[in-house]
N, C-alpha and C positions, 0 to 999 in steps of 0.2 A: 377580451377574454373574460371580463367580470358581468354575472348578470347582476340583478337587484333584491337574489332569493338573499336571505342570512340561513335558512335552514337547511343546512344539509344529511346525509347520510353518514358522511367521513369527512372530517380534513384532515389534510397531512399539515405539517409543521416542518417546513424545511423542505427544498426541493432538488439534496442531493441526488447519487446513487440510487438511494435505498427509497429517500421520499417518490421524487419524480414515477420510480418503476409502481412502485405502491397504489399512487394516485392511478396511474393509468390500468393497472389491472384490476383494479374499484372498478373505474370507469366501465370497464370490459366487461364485468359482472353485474354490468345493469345498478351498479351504487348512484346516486347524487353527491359529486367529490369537488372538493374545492382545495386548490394550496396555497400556502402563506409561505412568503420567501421575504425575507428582509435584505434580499441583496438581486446579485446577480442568477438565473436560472441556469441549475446544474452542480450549484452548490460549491464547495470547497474541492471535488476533485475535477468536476471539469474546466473549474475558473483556476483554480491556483492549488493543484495538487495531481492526481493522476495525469489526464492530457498532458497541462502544457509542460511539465517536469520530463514527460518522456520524449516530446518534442524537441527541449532542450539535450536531452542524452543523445538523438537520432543522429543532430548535430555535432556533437562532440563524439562520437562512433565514425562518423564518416570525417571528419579532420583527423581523427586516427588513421584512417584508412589511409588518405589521400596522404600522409605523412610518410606512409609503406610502402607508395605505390610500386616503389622501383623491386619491391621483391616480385611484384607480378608481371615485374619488365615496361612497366610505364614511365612517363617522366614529368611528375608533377613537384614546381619547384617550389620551396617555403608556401607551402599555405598558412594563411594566416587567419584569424576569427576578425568578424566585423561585429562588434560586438551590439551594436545598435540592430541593426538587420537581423541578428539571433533573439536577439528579443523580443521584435515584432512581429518576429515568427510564431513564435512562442506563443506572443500571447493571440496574435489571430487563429490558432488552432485552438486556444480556448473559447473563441468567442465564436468561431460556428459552430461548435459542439454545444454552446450555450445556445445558440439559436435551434439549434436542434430538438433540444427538449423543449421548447418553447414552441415550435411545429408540431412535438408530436401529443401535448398538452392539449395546442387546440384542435387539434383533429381528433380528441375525445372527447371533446365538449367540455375538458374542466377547469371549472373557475381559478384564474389565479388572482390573489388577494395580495400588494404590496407592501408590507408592513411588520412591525415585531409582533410578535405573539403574545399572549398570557395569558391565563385561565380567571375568569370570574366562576364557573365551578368547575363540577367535572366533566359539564357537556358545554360550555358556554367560552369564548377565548374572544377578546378585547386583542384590537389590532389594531397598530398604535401606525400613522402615515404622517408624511407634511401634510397630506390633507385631511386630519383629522385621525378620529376612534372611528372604530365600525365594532360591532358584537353581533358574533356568528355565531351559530347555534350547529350541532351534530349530534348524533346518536353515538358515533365512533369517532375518536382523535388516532390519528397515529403519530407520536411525536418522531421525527427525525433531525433533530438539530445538528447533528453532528460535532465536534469537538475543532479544538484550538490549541497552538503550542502552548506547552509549558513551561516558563522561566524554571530558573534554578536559585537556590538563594544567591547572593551576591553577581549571579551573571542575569539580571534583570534584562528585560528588552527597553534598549534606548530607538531599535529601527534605522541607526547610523554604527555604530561600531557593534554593539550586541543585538543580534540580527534572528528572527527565525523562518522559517522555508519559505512564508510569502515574501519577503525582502529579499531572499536569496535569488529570486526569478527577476527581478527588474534592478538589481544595483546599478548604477550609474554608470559604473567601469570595474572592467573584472581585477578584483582586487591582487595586489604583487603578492601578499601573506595573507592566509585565511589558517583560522582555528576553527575546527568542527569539535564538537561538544557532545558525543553519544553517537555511535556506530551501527545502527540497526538499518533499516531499508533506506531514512531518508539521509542519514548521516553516508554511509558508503555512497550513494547517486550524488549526492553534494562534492563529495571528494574525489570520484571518479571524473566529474564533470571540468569542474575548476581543474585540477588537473590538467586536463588535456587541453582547455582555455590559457596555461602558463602558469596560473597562480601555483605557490609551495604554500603545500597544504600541510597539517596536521591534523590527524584525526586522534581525539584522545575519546577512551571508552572505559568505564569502573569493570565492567568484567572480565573478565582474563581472555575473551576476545570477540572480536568482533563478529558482527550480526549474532549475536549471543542466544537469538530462537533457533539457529541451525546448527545441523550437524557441525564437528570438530573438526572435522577431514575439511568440508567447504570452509569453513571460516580459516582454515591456515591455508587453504589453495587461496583464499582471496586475498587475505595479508600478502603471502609473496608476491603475488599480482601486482599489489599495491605499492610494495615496499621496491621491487625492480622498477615503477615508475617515477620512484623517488618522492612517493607518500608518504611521512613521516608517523608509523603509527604508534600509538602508546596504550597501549590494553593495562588492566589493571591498576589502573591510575584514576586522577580527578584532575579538576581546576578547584585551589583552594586559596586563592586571591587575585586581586587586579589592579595593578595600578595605572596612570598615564603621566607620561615623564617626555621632554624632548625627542625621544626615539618613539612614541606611541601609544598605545597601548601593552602593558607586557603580563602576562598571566603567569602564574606560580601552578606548577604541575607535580603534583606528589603520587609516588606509585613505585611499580619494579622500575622505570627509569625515571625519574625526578627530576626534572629540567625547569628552569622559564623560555616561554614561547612569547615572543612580540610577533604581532598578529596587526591587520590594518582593520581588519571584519574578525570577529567571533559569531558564528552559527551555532545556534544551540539545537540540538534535533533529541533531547529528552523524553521524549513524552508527548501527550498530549492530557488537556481538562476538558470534560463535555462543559457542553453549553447551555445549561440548566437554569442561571442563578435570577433570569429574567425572565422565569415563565409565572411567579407567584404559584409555585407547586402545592402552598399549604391550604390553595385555596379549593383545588382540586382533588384534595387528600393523597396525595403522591409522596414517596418516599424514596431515598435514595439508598445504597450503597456503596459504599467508599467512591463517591460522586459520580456514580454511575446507575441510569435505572436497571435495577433487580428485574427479568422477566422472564416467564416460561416456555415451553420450547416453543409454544406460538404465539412468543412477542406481546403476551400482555403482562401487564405491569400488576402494581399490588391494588390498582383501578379496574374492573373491570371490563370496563367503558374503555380503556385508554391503553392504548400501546409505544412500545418503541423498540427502534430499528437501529442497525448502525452503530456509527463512535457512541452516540451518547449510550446506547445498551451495553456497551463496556467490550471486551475483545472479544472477536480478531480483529477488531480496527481495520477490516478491509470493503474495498468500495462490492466487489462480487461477493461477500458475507451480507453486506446491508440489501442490495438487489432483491436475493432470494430471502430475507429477512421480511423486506418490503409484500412479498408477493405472499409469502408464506401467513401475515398478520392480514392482507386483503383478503385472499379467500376465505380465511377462519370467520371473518367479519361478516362474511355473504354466506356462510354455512354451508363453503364446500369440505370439511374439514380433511384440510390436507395434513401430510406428512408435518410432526414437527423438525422445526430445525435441529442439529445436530452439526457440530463445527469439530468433529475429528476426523472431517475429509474434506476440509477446504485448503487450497493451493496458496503456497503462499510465493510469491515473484519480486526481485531484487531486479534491477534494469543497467546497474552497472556495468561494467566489462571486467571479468568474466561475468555472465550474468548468471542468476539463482533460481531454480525452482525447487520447491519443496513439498511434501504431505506427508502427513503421519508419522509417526516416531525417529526421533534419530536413533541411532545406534545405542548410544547412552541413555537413552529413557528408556528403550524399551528392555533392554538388561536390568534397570534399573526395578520394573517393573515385575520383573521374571521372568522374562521371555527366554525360551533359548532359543537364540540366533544363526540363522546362518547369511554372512552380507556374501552380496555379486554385487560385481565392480566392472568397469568399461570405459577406460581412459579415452579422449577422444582424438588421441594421435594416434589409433589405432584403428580409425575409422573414415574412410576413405571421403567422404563429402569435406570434413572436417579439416585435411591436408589440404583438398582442392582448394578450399576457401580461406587457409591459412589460419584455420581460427582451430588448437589444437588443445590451447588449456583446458584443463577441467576434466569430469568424468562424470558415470550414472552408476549411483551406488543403493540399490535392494535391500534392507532392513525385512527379513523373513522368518517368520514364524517353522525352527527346524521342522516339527512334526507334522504338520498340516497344508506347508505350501504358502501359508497364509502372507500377504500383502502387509505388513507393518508400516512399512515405510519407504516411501523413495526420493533421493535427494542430488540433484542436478546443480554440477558446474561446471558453465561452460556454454558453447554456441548456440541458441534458439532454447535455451533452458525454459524460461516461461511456457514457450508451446509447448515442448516437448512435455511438460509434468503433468497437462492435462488429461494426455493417453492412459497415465496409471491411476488419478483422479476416478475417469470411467472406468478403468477395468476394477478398484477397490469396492465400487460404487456395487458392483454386482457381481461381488466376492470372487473374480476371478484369482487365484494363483502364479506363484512364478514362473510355473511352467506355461500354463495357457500364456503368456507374454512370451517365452523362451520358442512355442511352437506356432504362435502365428506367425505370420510369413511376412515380413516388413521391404517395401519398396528397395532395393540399392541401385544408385548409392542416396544416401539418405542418410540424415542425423537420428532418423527417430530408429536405426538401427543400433543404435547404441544403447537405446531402451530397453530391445531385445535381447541383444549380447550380455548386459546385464542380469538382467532375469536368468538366462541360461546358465550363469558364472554360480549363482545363488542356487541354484540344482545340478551344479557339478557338468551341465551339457554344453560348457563352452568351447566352441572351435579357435574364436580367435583373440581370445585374450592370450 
């Protein structure tokens, strides 16, 4: 996949999400594009983030299941997890997804180049291999490096007791005590998971609660979820020591409940740092802030020359925010000047049980902001697929602008939440209203009825709430 040119048009830098789409829609555009990946192709979500994390969940959703069977008159006795077999599950669903970009890479003719990256200027990047430097030349860089956990002071990563989400996917044996450390997308799927694997979890979180970017109504339907499967959660709190003594490791927990937790593993899911500090940025006049590149709504930086995509462009730290980031800085590059980016209608998806979808304001922002509100709500024990399937928690709740009809917000918990948030996604997308949702006519029986029923509840035309 490497020719012998150094001169190209574009390289990308990283061949996540954001990179990979980037490069191939260059490609598309009649660019000369070349990628640099220092690892694995597919980057950080299809090797060890997105994919094989939900792989992992698929698994621990159906040992759920098969747990229930006898409510749907089956008879399936103790099932139990194989914990090796889940892992190689796991990660062989990374690694054809990784061959897959790698497929679709050379069936656009673009070069991939193995190695670290870094800037000799603003058009020139030294890429460093066992076999040696190479110096590649472009007119256009797109950096897409993407980011990495973040420790915490005193809960350092050792990768044997304090742990972060790449550790979490191949531990040895599913630990008896686990401590999660920050409750936002990847801390709930950590604790949801382990969980239903055996482990007694703790989840502790500094905000007063948990998934702290979603509405208050989902974050306490998710606590009781959690809290009835005997998830130990602690909101408004920290870890603010550690020691190891005969019984283990034991961690100091201060907040509204203040306890020590001895734990066999400590997950930390804090944060994340882009991955900047190895590009020699000052050589290519780049600048940061608060460790993140600064860019405008099409992805260029304070470089003309040079863009970026993705974690390292700073939030939403999501893999479909980098994609269309990726595509949005290629065609700028080829002078089809497209639409800028614009992230107050991207979806955001939790994969747990109950699982999350969300967009646009919660209820509390948009109050906060001035809105005056009217919410519609649509419990999903009221909705007939959702009994079928016994999957009954949660509900779909419309954040609406009272005077105009207008779409603020919409916020899903519960059965097929991820799909289901896309449909208000497109209808935001092209200023439809509550009511246009309320007066299309949605399939029954069907989950995505509850979408409708909502909207309807938010315009006072609800039948069956």
């Amino acid at each position: 996949m490497e020719s012998n040119s150094t001169k190209y048009d574009v390289i990308v830098v990283g061949s996540g999400p954001g990179g990979y789409v980037a490069a191939i829609r260059a490609a598309q555009l009649g660019l000369k594009t070349a990628v640099v990946e220092r690892d694995k192709l597919g980057g950080i979500c299809l090797n060890w983030g997105c994919i094989p994390t939900k792989a992992l969940l698929e698994t621990a959703r159906l040992l759920d299941e098969m747990r229930h069977a006898d409510e749907f008159g089956l008879v399936c006795k103790d099932p139990k997890p194989d914990w090796s077999n889940i892992v190689k599950r796991s990660r062989g669903t990374a690694e054809k997804m990784s061959k897959g970009v790698e497929y679709l890479l050379k069936k656009n003719k673009i070069d991939v180049h193995t190695g670290f990256a870094s800037f000799e200027s603003a058009t020139k990047l030294k890429v460093e291999s066992k076999e040696g430097s190479k110096t590649f030349e472009a007119s256009n860089i797109i950096l897409a490096t993407g980011a990495r956990p973040r420790p915490l002071p005193g809960l350092e990563f050792d990768k044997q007791n304090i742990i972060g989400y790449h550790e979490a996917m191949v531990l040895k044996e599913i630990p008896k005590r686990l401590l999660i450390v920050g409750a936002g997308a990847i801390g709930v799927e950590f604790a949801y998971f382990y969980s239903v694997m055996g482990s007694e979890v703790t989840l502790v979180e500094l905000m007063d609660q948990i998934v702290p970017v979603e509405d208050a109504e989902v974050a306490s339907t998710l606590e009781r979820s959690f809290v009835k499967r005997g998830i130990n959660v602690l909101t408004g709190s920290k870890v603010t020591s550690t020691k190891k003594d005969k019984k283990g490791w034991t961690y100091t927990i201060e907040g509204k409940k203040g306890k020590e937790v001895t734990a066999d593993v400590c997950l930390v899911a804090t944060g994340v740092v882009a991955n900047t500090e190895k590009l020699n940025l000052e050589k290519a006049g780049l600048t940061l802030e608060r460790g993140f590149f600064k860019v405008d709504n099409h992805m260029k930086t304070n470089v003309p020359t040079i863009y970026a995509i993705g974690d390292c462009a700073g939030a939403p730290l999501l893999a479909h925010s980098a994609s269309h980031e990726g595509i949005c800085a290629a065609e700028t590059i080829a002078g089809k000047n497209p639409p800028g980016i614009s992230h107050d209608n991207v979806p955001g998806c939790t994969y747990c049980h109950p699982q999350i979808g969300s967009v646009g304001l919660t209820e509390k922002k948009a109050r906060e902001a001035g809105h005056d509100v009217k919410i519609g709500k649509y419990l999903f024990r009221a909705n007939g697929r959702a009994v079928a399937a016994g999957e009954t928690d949660g509900f779909v709740k419309f954040v609406v602008d009272a005077k105009y009809g207008e779409i603020l917000g919409c916020h899903i918990i519960g059965p097929g939440a991820p799909e289901l948030i896309g449909e208000v996604v497109l209808g935001r997308e092209f200023e439809l209203t509550a009511e246009s949702f309320a007066r299309t006519i949605h399939a029954h029986p069907t989950l995505s009825e509850a979408v409708m029923e909502a909207a309807a509840d938010a315009m006072g035309m609800a039948v069956h709430v």
